[in-house]
Predicted model as a PDB file, atoms N, CA, C, CB and O in Angstrom, pLDDT in the B-factor column:
MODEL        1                                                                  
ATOM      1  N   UNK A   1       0.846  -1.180   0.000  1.00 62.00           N  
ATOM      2  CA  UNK A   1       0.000   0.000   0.000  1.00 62.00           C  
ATOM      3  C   UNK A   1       0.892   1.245   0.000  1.00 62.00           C  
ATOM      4  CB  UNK A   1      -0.963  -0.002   1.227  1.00 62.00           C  
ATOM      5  O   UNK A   1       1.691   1.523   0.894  1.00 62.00           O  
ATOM      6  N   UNK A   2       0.663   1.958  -1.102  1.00 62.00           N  
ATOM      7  CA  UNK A   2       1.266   3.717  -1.058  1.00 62.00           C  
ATOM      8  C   UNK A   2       0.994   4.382   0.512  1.00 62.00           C  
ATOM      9  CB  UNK A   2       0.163   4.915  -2.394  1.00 62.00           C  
ATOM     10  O   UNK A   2      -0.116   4.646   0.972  1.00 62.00           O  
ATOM     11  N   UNK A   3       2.507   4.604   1.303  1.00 63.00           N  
ATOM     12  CA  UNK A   3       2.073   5.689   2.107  1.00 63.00           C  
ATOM     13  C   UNK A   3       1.897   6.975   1.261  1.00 63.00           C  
ATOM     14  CB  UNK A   3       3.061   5.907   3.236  1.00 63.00           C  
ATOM     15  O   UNK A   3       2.277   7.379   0.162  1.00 63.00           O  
ATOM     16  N   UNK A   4       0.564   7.770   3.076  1.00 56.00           N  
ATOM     17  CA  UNK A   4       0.050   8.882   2.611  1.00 56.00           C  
ATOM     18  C   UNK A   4       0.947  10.085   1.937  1.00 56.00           C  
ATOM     19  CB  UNK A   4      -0.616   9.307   3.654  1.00 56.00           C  
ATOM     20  O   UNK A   4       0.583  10.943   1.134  1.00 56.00           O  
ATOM     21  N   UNK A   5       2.267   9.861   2.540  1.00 57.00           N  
ATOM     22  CA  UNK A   5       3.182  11.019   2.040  1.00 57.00           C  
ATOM     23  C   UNK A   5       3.261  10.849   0.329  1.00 57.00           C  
ATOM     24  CB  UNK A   5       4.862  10.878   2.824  1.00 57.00           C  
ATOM     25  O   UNK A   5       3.607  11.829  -0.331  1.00 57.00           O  
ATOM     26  N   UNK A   6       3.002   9.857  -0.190  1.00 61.00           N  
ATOM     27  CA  UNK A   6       3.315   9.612  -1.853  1.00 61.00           C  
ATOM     28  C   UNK A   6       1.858   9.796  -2.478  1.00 61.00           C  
ATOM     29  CB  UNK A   6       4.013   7.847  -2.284  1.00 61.00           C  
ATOM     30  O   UNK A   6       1.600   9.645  -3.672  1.00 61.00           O  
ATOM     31  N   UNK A   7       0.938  10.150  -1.468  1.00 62.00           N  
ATOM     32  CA  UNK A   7      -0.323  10.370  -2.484  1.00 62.00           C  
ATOM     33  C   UNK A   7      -0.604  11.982  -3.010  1.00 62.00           C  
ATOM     34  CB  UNK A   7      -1.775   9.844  -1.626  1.00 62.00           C  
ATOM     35  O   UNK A   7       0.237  12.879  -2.953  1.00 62.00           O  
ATOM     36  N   UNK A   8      -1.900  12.107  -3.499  1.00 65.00           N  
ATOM     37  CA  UNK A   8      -2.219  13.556  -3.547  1.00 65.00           C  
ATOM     38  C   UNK A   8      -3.487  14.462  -2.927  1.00 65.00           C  
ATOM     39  CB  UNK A   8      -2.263  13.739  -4.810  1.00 65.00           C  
ATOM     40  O   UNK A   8      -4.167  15.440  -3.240  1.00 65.00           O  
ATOM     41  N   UNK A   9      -3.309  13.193  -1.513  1.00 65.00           N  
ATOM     42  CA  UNK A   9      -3.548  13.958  -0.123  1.00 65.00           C  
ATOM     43  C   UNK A   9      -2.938  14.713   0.590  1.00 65.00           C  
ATOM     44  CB  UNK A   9      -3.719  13.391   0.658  1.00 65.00           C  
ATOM     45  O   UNK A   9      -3.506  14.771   1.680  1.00 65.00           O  
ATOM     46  N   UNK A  10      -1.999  15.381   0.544  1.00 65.00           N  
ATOM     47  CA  UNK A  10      -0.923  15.724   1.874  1.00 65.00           C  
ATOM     48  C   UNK A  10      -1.379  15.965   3.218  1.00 65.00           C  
ATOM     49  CB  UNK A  10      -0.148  16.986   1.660  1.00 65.00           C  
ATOM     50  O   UNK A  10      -2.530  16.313   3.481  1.00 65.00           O  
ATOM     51  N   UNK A  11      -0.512  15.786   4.028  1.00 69.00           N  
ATOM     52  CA  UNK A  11      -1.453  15.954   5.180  1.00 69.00           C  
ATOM     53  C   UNK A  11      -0.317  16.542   6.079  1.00 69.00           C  
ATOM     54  CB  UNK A  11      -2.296  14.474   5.782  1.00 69.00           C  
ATOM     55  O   UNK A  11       0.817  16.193   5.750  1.00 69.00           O  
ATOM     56  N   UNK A  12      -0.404  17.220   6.956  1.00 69.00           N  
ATOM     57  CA  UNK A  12       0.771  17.247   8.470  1.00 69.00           C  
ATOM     58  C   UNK A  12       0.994  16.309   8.861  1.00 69.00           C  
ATOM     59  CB  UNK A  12       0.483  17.841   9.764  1.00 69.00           C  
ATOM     60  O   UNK A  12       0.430  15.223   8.735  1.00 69.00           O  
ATOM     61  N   UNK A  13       2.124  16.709   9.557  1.00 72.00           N  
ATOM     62  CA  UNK A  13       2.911  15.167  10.020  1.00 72.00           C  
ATOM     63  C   UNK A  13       2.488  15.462  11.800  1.00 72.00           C  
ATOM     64  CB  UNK A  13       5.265  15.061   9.565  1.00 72.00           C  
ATOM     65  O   UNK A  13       2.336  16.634  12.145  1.00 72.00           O  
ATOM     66  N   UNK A  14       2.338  14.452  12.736  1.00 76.00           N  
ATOM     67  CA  UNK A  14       1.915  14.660  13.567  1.00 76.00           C  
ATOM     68  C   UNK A  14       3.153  15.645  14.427  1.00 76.00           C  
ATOM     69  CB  UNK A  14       1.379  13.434  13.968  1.00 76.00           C  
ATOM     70  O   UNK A  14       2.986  16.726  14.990  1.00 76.00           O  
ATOM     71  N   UNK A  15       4.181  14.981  14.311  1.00 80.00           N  
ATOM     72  CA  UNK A  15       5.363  15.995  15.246  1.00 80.00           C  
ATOM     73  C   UNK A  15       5.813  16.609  13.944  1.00 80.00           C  
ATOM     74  CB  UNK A  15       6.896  15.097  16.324  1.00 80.00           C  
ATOM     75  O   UNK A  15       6.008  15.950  12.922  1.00 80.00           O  
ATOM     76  N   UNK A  16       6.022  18.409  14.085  1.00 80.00           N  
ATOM     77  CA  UNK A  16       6.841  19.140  13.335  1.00 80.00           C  
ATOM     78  C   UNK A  16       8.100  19.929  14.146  1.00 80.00           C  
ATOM     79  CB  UNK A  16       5.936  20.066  12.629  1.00 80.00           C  
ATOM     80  O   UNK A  16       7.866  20.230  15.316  1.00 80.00           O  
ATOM     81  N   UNK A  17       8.981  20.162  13.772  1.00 88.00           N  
ATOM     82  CA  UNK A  17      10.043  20.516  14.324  1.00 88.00           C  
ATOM     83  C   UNK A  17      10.127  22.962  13.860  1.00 88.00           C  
ATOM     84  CB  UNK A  17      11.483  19.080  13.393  1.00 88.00           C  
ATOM     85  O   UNK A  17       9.952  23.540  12.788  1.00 88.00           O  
ATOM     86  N   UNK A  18      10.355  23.366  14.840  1.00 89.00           N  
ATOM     87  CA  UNK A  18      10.315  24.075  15.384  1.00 89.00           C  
ATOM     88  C   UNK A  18      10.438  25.019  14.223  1.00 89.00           C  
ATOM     89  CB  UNK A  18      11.006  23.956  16.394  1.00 89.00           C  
ATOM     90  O   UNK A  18       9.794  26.057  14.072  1.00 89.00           O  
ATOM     91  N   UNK A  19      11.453  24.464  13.332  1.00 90.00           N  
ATOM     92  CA  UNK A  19      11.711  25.580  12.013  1.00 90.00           C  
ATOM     93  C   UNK A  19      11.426  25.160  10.733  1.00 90.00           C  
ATOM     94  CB  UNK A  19      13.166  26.029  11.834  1.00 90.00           C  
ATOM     95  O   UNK A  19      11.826  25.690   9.697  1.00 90.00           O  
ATOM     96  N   UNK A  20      10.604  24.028  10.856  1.00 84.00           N  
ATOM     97  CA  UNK A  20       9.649  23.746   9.886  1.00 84.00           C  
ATOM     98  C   UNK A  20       8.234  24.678  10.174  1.00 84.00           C  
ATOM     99  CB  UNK A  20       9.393  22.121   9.930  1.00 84.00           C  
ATOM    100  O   UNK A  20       7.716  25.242   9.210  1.00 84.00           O  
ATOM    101  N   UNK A  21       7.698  24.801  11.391  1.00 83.00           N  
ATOM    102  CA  UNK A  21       6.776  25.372  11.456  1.00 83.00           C  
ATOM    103  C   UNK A  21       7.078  27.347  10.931  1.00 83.00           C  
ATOM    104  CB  UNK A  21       6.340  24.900  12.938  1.00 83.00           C  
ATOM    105  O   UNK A  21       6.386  28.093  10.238  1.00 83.00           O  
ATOM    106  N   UNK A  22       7.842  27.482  11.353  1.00 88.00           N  
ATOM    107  CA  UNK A  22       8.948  29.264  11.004  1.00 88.00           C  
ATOM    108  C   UNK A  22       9.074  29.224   9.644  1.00 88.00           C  
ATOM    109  CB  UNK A  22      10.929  29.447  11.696  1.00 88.00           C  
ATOM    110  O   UNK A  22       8.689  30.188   8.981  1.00 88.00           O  
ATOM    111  N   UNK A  23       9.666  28.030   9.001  1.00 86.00           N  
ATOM    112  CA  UNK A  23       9.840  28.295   7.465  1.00 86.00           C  
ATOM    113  C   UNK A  23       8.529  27.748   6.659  1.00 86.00           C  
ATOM    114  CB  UNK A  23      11.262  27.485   6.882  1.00 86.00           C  
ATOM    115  O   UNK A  23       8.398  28.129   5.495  1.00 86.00           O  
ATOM    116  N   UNK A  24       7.782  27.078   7.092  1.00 82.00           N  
ATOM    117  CA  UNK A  24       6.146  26.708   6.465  1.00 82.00           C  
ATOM    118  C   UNK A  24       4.850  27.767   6.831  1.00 82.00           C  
ATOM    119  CB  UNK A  24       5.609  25.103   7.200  1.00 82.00           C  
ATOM    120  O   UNK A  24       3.846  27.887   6.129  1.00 82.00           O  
ATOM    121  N   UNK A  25       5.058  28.329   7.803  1.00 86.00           N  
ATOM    122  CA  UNK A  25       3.944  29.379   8.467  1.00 86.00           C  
ATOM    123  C   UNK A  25       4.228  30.293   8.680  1.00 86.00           C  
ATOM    124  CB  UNK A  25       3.380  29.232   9.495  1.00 86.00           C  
ATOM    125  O   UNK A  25       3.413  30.923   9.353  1.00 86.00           O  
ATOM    126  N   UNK A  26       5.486  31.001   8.307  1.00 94.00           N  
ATOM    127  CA  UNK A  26       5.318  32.773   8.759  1.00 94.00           C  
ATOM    128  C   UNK A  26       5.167  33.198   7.384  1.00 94.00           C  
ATOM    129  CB  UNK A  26       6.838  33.723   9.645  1.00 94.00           C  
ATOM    130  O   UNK A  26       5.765  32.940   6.339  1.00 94.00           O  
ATOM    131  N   UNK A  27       3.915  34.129   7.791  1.00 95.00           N  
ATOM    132  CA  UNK A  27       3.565  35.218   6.996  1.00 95.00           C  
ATOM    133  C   UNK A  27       4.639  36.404   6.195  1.00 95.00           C  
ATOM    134  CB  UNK A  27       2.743  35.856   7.902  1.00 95.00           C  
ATOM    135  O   UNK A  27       5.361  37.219   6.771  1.00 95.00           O  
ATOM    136  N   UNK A  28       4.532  36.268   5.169  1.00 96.00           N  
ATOM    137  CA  UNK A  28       5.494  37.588   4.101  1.00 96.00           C  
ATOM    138  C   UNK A  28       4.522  38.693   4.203  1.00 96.00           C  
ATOM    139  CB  UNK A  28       5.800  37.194   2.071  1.00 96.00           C  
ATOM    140  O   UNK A  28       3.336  38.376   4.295  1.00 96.00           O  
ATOM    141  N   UNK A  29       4.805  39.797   4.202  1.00 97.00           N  
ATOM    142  CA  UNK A  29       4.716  40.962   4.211  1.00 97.00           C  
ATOM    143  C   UNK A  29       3.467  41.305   3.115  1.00 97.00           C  
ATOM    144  CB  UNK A  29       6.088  41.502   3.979  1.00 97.00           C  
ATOM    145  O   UNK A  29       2.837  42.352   3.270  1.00 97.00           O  
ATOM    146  N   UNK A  30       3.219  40.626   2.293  1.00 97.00           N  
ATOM    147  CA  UNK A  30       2.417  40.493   1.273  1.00 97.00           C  
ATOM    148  C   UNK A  30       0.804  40.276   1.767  1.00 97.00           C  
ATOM    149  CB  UNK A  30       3.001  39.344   0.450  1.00 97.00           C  
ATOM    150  O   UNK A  30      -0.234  40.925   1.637  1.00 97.00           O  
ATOM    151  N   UNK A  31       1.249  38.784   2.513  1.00 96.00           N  
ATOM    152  CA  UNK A  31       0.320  37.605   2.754  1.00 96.00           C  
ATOM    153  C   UNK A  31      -0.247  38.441   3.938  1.00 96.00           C  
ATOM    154  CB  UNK A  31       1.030  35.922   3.092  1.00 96.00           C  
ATOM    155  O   UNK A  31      -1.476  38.385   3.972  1.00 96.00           O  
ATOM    156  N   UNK A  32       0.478  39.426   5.212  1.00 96.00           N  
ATOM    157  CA  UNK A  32      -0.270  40.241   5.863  1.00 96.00           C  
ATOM    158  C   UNK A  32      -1.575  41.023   5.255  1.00 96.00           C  
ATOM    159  CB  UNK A  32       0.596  41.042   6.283  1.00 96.00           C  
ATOM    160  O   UNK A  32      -2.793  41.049   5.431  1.00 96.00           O  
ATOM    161  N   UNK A  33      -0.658  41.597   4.495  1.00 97.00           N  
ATOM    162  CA  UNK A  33      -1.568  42.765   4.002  1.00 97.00           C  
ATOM    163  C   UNK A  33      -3.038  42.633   3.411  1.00 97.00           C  
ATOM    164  CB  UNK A  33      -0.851  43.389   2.972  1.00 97.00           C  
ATOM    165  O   UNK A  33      -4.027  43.333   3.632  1.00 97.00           O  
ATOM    166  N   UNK A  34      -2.879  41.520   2.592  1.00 96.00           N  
ATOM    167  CA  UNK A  34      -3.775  40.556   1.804  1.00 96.00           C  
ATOM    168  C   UNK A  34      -4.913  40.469   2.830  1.00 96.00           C  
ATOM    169  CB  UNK A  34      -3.052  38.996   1.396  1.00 96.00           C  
ATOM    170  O   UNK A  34      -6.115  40.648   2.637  1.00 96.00           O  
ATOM    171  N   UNK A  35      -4.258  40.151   3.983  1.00 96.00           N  
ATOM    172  CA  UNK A  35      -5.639  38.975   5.176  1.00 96.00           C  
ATOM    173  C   UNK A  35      -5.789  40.833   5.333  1.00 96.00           C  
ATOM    174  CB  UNK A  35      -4.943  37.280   7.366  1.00 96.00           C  
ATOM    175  O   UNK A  35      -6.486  41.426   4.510  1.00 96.00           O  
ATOM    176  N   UNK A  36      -5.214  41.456   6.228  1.00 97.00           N  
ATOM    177  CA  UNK A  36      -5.991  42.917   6.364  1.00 97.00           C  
ATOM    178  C   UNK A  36      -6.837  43.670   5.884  1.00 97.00           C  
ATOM    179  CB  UNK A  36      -5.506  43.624   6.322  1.00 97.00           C  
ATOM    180  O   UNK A  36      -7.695  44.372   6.420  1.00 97.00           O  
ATOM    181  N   UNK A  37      -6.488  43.454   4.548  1.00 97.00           N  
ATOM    182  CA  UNK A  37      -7.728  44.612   3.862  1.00 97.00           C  
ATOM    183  C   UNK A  37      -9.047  43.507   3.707  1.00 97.00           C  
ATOM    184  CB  UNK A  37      -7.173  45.451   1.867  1.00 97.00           C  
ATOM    185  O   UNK A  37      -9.945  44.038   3.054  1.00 97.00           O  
ATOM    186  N   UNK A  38      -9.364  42.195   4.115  1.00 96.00           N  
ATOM    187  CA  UNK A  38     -10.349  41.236   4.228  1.00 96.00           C  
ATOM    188  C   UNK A  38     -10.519  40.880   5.764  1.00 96.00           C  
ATOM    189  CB  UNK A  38      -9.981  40.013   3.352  1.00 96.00           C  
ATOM    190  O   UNK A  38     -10.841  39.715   5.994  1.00 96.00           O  
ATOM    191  N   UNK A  39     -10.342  41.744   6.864  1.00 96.00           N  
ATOM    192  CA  UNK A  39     -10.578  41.225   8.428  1.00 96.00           C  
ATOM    193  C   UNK A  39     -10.337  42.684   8.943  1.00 96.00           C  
ATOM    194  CB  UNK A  39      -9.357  39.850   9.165  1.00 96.00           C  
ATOM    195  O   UNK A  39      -9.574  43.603   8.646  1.00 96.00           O  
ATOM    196  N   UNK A  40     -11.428  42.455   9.934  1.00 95.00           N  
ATOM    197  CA  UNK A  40     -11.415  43.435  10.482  1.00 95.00           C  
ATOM    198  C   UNK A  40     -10.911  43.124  12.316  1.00 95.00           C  
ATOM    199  CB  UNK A  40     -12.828  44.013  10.091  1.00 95.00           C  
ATOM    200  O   UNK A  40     -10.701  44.175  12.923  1.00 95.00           O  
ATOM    201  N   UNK A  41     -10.761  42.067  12.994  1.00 97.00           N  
ATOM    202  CA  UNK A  41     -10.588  41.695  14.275  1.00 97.00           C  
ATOM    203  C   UNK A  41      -9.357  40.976  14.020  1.00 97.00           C  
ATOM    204  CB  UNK A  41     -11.746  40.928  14.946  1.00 97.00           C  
ATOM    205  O   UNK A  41      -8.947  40.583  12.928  1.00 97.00           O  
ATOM    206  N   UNK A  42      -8.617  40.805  15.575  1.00 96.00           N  
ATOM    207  CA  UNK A  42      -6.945  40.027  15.105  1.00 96.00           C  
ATOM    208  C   UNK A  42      -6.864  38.540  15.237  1.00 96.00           C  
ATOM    209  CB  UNK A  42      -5.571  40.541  16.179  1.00 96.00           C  
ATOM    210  O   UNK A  42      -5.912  37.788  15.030  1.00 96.00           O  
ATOM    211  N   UNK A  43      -8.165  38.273  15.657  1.00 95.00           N  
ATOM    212  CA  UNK A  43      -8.733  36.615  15.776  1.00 95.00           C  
ATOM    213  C   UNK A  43      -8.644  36.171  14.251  1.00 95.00           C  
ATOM    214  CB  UNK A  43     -10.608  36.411  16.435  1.00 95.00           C  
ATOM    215  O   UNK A  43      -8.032  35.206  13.792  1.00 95.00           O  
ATOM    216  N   UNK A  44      -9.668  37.437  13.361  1.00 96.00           N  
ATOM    217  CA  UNK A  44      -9.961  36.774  12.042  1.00 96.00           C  
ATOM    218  C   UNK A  44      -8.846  37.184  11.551  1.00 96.00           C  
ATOM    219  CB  UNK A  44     -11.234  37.117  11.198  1.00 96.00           C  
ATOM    220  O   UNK A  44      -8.912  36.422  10.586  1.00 96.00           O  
ATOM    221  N   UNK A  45      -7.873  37.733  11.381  1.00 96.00           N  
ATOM    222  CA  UNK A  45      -6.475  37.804  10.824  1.00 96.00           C  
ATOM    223  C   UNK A  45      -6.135  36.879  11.157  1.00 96.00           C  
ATOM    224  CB  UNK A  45      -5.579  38.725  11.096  1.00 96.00           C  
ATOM    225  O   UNK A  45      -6.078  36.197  10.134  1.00 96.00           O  
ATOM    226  N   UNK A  46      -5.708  36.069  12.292  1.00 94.00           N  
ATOM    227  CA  UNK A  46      -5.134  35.080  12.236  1.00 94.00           C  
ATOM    228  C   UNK A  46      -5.288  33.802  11.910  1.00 94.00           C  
ATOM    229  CB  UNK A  46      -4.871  35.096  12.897  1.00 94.00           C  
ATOM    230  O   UNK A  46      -4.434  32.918  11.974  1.00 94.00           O  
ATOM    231  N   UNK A  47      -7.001  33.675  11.367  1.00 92.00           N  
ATOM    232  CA  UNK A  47      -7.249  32.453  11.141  1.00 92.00           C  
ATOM    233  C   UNK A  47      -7.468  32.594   9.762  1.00 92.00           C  
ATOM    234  CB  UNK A  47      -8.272  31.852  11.935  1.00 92.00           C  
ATOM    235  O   UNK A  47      -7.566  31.564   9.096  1.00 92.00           O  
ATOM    236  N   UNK A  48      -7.573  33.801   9.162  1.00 94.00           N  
ATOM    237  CA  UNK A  48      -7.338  34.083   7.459  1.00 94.00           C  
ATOM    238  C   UNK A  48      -5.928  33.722   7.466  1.00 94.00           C  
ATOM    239  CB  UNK A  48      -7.608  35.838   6.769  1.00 94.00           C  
ATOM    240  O   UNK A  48      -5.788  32.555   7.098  1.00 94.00           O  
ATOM    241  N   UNK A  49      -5.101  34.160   7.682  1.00 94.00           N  
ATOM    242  CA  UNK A  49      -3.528  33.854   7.973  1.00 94.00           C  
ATOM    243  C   UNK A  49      -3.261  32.153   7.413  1.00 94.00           C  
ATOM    244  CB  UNK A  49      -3.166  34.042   9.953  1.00 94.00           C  
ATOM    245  O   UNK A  49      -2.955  31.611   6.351  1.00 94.00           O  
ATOM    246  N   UNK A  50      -3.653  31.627   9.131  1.00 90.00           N  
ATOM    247  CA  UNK A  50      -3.491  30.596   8.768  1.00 90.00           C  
ATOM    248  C   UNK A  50      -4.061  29.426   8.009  1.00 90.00           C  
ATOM    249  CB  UNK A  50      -3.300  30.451   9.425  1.00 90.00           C  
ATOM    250  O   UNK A  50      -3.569  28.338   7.711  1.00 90.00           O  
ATOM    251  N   UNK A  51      -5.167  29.930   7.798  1.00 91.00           N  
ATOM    252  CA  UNK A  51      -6.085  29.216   6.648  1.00 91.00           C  
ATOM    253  C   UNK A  51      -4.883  29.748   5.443  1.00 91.00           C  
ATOM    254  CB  UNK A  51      -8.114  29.973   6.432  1.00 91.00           C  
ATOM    255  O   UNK A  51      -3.873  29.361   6.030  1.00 91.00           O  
ATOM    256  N   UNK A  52      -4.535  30.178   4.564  1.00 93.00           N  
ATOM    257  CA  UNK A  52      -3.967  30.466   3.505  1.00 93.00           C  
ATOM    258  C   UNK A  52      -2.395  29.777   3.520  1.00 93.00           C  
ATOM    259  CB  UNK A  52      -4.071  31.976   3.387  1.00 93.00           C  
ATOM    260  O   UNK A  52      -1.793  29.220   2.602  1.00 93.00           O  
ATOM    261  N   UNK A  53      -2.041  30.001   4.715  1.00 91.00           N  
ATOM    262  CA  UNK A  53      -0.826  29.032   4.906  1.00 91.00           C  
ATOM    263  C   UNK A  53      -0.647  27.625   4.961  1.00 91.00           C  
ATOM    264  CB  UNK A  53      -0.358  29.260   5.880  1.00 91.00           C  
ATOM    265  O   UNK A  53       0.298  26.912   4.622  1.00 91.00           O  
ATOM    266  N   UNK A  54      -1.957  27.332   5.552  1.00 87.00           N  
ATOM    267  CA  UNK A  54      -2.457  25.670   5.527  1.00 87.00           C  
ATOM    268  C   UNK A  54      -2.729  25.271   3.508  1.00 87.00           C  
ATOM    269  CB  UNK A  54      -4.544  25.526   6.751  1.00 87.00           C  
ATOM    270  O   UNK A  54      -2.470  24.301   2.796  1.00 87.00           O  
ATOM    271  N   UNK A  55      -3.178  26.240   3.342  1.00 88.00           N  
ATOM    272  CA  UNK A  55      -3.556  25.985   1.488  1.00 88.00           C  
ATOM    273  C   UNK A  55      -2.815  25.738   0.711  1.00 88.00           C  
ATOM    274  CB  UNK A  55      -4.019  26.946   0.690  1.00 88.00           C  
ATOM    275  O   UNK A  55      -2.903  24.962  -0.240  1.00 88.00           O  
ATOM    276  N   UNK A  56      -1.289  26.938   1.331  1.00 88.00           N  
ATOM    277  CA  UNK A  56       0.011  26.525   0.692  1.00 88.00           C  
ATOM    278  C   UNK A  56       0.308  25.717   0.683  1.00 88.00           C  
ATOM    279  CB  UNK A  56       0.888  26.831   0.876  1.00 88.00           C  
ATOM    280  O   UNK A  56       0.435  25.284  -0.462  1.00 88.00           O  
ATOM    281  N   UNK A  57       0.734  24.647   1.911  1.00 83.00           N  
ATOM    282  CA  UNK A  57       1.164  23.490   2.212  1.00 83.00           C  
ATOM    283  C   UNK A  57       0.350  22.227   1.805  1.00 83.00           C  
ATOM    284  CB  UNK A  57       1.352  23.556   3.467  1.00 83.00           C  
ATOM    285  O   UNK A  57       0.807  21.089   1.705  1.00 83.00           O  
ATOM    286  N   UNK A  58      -1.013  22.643   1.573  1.00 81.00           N  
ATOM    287  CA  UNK A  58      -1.842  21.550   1.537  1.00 81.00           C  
ATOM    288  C   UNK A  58      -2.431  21.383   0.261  1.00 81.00           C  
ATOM    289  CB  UNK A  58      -2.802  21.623   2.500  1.00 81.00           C  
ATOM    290  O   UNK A  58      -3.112  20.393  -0.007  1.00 81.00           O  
ATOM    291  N   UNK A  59      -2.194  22.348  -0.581  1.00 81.00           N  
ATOM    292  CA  UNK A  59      -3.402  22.763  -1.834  1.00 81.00           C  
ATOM    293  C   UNK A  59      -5.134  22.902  -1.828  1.00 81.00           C  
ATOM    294  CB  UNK A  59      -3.254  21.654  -2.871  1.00 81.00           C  
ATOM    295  O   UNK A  59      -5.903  23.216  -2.736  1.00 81.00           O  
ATOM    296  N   UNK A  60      -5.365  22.557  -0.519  1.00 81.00           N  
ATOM    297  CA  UNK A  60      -6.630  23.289   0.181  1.00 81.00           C  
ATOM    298  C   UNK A  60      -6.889  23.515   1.324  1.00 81.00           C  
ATOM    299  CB  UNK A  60      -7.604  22.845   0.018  1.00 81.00           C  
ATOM    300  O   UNK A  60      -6.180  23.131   2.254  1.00 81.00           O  
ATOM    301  N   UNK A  61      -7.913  24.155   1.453  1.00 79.00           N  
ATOM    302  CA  UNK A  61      -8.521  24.511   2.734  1.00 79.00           C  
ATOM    303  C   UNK A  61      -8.309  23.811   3.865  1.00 79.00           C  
ATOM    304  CB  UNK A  61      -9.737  24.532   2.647  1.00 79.00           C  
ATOM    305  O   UNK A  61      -8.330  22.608   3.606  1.00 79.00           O  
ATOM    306  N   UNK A  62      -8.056  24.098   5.346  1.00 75.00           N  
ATOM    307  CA  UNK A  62      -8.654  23.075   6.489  1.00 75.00           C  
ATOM    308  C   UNK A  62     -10.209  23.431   6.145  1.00 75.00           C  
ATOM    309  CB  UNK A  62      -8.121  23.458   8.374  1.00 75.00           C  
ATOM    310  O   UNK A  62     -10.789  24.283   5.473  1.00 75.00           O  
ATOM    311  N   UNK A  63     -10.570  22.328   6.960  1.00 74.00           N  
ATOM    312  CA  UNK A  63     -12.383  22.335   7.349  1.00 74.00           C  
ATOM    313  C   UNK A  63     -12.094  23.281   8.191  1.00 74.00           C  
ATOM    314  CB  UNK A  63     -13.358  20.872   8.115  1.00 74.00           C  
ATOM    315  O   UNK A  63     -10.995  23.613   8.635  1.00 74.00           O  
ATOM    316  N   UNK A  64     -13.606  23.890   8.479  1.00 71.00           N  
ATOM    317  CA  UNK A  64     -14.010  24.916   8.790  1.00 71.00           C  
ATOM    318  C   UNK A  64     -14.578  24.776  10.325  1.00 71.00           C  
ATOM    319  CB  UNK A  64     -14.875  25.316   7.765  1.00 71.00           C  
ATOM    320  O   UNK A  64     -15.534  24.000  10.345  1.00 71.00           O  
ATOM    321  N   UNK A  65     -14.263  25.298  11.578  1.00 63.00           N  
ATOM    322  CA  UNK A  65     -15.093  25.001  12.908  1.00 63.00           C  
ATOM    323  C   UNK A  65     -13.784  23.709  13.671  1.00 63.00           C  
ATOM    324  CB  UNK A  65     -17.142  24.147  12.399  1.00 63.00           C  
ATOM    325  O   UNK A  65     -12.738  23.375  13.115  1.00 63.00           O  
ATOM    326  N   UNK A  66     -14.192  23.307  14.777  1.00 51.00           N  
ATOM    327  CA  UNK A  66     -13.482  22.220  16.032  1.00 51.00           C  
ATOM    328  C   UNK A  66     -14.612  21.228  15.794  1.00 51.00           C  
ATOM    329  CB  UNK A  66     -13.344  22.866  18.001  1.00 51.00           C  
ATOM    330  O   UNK A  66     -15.839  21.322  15.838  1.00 51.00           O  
ATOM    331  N   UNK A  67     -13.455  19.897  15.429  1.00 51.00           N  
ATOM    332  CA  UNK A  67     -14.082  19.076  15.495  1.00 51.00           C  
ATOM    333  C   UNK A  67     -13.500  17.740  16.699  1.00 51.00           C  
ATOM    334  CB  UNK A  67     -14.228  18.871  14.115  1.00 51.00           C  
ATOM    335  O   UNK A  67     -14.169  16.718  16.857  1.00 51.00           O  
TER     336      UNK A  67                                                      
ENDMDL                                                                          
END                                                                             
């Protein structure tokens, strides 16, 4: 059976290391600005943020809400 890493699911890995998360999730100067002029509170900046950073890495969306 194909592990998940060879499909065209990607997924997170359960442990990430400290500067994987720094070089996969910090925001460019760009990607700020972008979520700003679309949020008005620093909650929804940050979850526009990281919704778009998750997209990068993932080629889509997380689901939406705690499950």
């Amino acid at each position: 059976m194909t592990s998940i890493e060879r499909t065209a699911y990607p997924q997170f890995k359960r442990l990430t290391s400290a500067r994987m998360l720094h070089v996969s999730f910090t925001p460019n100067a760009d990607e700020i600005g972008w979520a700003r002029e679309r949020t008005s509170a620093p909650e929804a900046l940050f979850a526009v943020v990281l919704a778009l950073k998750c997209y990068q890495k993932m080629a889509r969306f997380p689901r939406s809400g705690c499950r």
